[in-house]
C-alpha positions in Angstrom: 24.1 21.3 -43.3 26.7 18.8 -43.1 27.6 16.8 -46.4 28.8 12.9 -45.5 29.1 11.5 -49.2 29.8 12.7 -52.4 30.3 10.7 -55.4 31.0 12.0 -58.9 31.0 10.8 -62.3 32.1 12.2 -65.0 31.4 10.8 -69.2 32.6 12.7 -72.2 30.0 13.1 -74.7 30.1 13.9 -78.5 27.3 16.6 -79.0 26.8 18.1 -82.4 30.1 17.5 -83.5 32.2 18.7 -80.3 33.5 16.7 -77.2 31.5 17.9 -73.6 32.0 16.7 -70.0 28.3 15.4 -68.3 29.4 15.6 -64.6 27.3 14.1 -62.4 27.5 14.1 -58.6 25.1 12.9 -56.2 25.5 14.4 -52.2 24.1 12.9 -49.2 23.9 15.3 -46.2 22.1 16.2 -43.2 21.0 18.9 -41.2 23.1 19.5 -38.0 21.3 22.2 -36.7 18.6 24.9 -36.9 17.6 28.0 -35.6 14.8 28.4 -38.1 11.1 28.6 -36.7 9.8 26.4 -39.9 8.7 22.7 -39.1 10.4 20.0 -40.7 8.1 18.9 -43.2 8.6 16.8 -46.3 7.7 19.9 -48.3 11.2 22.1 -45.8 13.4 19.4 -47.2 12.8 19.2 -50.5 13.4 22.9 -50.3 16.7 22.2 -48.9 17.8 19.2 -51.0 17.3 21.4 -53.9 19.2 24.5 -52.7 21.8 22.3 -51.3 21.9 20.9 -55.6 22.3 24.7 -56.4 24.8 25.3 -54.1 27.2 22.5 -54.8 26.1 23.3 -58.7 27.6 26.8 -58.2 30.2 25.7 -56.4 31.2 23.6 -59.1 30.9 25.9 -62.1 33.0 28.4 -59.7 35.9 26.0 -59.8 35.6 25.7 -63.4 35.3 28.4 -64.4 38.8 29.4 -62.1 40.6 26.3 -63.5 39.5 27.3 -67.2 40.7 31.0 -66.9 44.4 29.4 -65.4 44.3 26.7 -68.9 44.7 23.8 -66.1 42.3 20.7 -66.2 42.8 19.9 -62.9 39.7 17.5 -63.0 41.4 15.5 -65.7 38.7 15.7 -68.5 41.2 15.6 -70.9 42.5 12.4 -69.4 39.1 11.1 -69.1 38.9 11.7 -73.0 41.5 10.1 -73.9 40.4 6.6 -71.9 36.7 7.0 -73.3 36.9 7.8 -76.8 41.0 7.6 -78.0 39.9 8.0 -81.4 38.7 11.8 -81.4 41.4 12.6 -78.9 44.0 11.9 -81.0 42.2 14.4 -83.5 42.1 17.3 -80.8 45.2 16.4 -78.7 47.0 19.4 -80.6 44.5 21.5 -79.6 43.0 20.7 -75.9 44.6 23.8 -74.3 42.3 26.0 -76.3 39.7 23.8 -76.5 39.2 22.7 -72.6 39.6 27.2 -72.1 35.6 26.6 -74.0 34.8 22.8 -73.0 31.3 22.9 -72.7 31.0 20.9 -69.0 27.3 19.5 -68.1 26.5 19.7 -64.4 24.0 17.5 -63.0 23.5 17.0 -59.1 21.4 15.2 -56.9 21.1 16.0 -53.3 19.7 13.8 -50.6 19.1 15.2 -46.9 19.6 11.1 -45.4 19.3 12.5 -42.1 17.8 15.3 -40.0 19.5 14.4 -37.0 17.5 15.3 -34.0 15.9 18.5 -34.7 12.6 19.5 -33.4 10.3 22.2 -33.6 12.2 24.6 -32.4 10.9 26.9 -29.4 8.7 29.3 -28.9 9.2 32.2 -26.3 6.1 33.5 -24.7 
């Protein structure tokens, strides 16, 4: 799987009284090659689109989780707060290294296989 796009988005949130992140990324890829015996079928790719999701999902949460434990909002949610909603950042700002160590961060991803290059069903040996 080769990925060609990505584009992310992310929105702070207020949800039941505390700030979140909704990240949202959407990836366009496409197969490069298989060695797999299954056809290509409509059913195969939405398999694939949707563990290609989980995959950059994890991948996601992995960084995270790594930036979280270091205290170092590398993906500027803080900064993203303060251009959003300026009013309740001024009323965490004192806080935000121990509150993005817990930031609640929603991941939501949409994969797209655009192309599946020029794979055919693979062959069979006799």
């Amino acid at each position: 799987m080769e990925i060609n796009e990505v584009q992310s988005r992310m929105e702070p949130v207020i949800r039941d009284g505390e700030v979140q992140i909704r990240v949202r990324v959407s990836v366009d890829g496409r197969i490069e090659d298989t060695t797999s015996p299954l056809e290509m079928t409509p059913e195969t790719l939405d398999s694939l689109e949707r563990r290609l999701a989980q995959t950059v999902r994890n991948d996601i949460e992995a960084a995270l989780s790594t930036a979280q434990g270091f205290n170092s909002d590398i993906f500027g949610f803080g900064q993203s707060i303060y251009r959003r909603m300026p009013k309740e950042w001024r009323q965490i700002e004192d806080q935000w290294d121990e509150l993005f160590t817990r930031l609640v961060v929603n991941i939501e991803v949409d994969a797209n296989i655009r192309r599946s290059g020029l794979i055919n069903d693979s062959l069979r040996f006799r």
